[in-house]
Steps between C-alpha positions, in 0.01 A plus 500: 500500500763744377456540106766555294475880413485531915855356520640667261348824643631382892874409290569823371391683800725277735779539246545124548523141271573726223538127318159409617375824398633470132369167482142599547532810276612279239173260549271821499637599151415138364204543639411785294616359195160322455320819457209378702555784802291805495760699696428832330810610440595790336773667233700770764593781319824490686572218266383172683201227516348552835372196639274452823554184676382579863303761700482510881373719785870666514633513121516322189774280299543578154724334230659746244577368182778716314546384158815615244613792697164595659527832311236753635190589270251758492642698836336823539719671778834316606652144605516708819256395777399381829255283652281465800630206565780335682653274239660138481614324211686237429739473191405133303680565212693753313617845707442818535598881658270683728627868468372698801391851435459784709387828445740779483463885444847472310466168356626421195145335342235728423290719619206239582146540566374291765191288413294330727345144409181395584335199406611165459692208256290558237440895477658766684436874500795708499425819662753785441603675825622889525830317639801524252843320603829433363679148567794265525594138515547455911606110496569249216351153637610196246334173557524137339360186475443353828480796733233733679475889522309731610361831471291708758151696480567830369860458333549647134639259305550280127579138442659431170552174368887393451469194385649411137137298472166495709493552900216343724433644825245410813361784687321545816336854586366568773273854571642769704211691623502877417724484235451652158654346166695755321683497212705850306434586150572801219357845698296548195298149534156535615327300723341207274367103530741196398299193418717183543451234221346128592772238438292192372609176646633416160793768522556412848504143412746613182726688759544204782597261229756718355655562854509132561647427195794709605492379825589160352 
């Protein structure tokens, strides 16, 4: 039997029943209202509560809570980054720009040092590489409630939240083998360890009943 994280995860992928889709991200929120979920979800420091809600042989689904702006804390390097993984997400509530950045020996942001990431959601080691670039905004993506984007393996890029309150999005990711995360920082950072802070079910509980409450 399919659960319900499963069809939201086959949803968003098929771009399809977008109303079905919002309906059973709305009944996953309630559900963590309880607090009884040991998720382990984490503070982001890109400004959201990262939630795990299913893991598979080919990816995972996440839930990203962005609350009162989302604004970034404790970054290190830059918004500026790309994973190693293909990404899908699906817009619940609020909206949001994906700026699309490439690297650019006369680009207008910068220089950058590259960093490479290894680790995983809860601590990362950002190595600094020898490899300095410059930068610009490629593509301007904007995105609302309702709809699904997505951004490739391998693509520089920063999400901001637009929305004039919180913004709730669904990801799946799914591993691109031989792909390294990256992200570009000041040339004068050197290569150090971000810890990511525990969210206890409390805060994530806090969080889903605020978005609700806007939700109506």
């Amino acid at each position: 039997m399919t659960t319900a994280t499963e069809q939201i995860r086959d949803l968003i992928l098929k771009h399809q029943d977008i109303d079905q889709l919002g309906t059973l991200t709305t009944s996953f929120l309630h559900a963590l209202t309880t607090a009884q979920h040991g998720l382990g979800a984490i503070y982001h420091p890109l400004g959201f509560i990262y939630v795990p809600m299913l893991k598979d042989d080919s990816g995972m689904l996440r839930l990203h809570l962005w609350l009162d702006g989302g604004t970034p804390e404790d970054i290190t390097t830059s918004p500026y980054h790309m994973h190693t993984w293909n990404l899908t997400s699906y817009v619940h509530c609020g909206s949001l720009e994906n700026q699309m950045i490439k690297t650019d020996a006369d680009g207008p942001l910068g220089p950058y040092r590259v960093f490479e990431i290894v680790g995983d959601r809860q601590r990362g080691e950002l190595r600094a590489t020898s490899e300095e670039v410059r930068a610009r905004i490629d593509s301007v993506e904007k995105v609302t409630a309702g709809h699904v984007y997505h951004i490739p393996a391998g693509q520089y890029h920063t999400t901001i939240n637009t929305s004039q309150g919180d913004l709730v999005t669904v990801a799946y990711v799914q591993k691109v083998p031989g792909t390294m995360e990256r992200n570009l920082g000041p040339l004068d950072t050197p290569t150090h360890v971000v810890e990511r802070q525990p969210c206890p079910p409390e805060d994530v509980a806090h969080a889903a009943r605020t978005v609700l409450a806007r939700l109506g």
